[in-house]
C-alpha distance (Angstrom), angle and dihedral (degrees) to the residues before:
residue distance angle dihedral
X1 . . .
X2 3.41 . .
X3 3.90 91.1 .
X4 3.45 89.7 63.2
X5 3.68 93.0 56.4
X6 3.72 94.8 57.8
X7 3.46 91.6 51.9
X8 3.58 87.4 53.5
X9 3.64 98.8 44.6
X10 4.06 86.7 51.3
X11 3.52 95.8 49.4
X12 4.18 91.9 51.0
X13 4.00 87.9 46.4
X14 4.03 92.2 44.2
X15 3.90 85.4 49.8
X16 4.14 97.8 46.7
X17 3.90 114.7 107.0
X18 3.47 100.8 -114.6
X19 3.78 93.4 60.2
X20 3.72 91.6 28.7
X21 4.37 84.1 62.2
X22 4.23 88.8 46.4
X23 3.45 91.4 50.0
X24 4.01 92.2 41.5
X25 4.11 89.7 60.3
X26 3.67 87.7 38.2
X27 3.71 99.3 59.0
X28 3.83 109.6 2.4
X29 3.35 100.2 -170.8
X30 3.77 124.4 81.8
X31 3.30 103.9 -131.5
X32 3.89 93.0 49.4
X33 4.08 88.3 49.3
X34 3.87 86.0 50.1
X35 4.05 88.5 52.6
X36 3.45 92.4 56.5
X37 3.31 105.3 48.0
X38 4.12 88.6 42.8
X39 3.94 79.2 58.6
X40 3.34 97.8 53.5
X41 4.07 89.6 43.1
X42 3.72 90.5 51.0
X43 3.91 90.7 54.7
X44 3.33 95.9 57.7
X45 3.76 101.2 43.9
X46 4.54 78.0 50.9
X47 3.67 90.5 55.1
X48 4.00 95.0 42.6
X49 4.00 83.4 47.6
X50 3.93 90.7 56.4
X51 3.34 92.6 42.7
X52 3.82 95.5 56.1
X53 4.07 91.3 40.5
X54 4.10 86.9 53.3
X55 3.88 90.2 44.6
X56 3.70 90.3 52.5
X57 3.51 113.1 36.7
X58 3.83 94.5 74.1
């Protein structure tokens, strides 16, 4: 459960204006802003796999 809240928590901080405008002059396209932040989505949702594979494989 509390995977699911970091997820959350990163998608709400990925999506604030601040970092929205940092990664808008980063990468100003949208489809290269949308990569990046699929990226970082995909990580998380890798490490919260892992995690559940370790917890269960005892």
């Amino acid at each position: 459960m509390s995977h699911i809240l970091i997820v959350l928590i990163v998608i709400g901080l990925v999506f604030r204006k601040p970092l929205g405008r940092m990664l808008a002059r980063q990468f100003p396209d949208r489809a290269g802003r949308h990569r990046v932040v699929g990226t970082v989505i995909v990580a998380f949702a890798l490490v919260i796999v892992i995690r559940l594979a370790a917890l269960f494989w005892n």
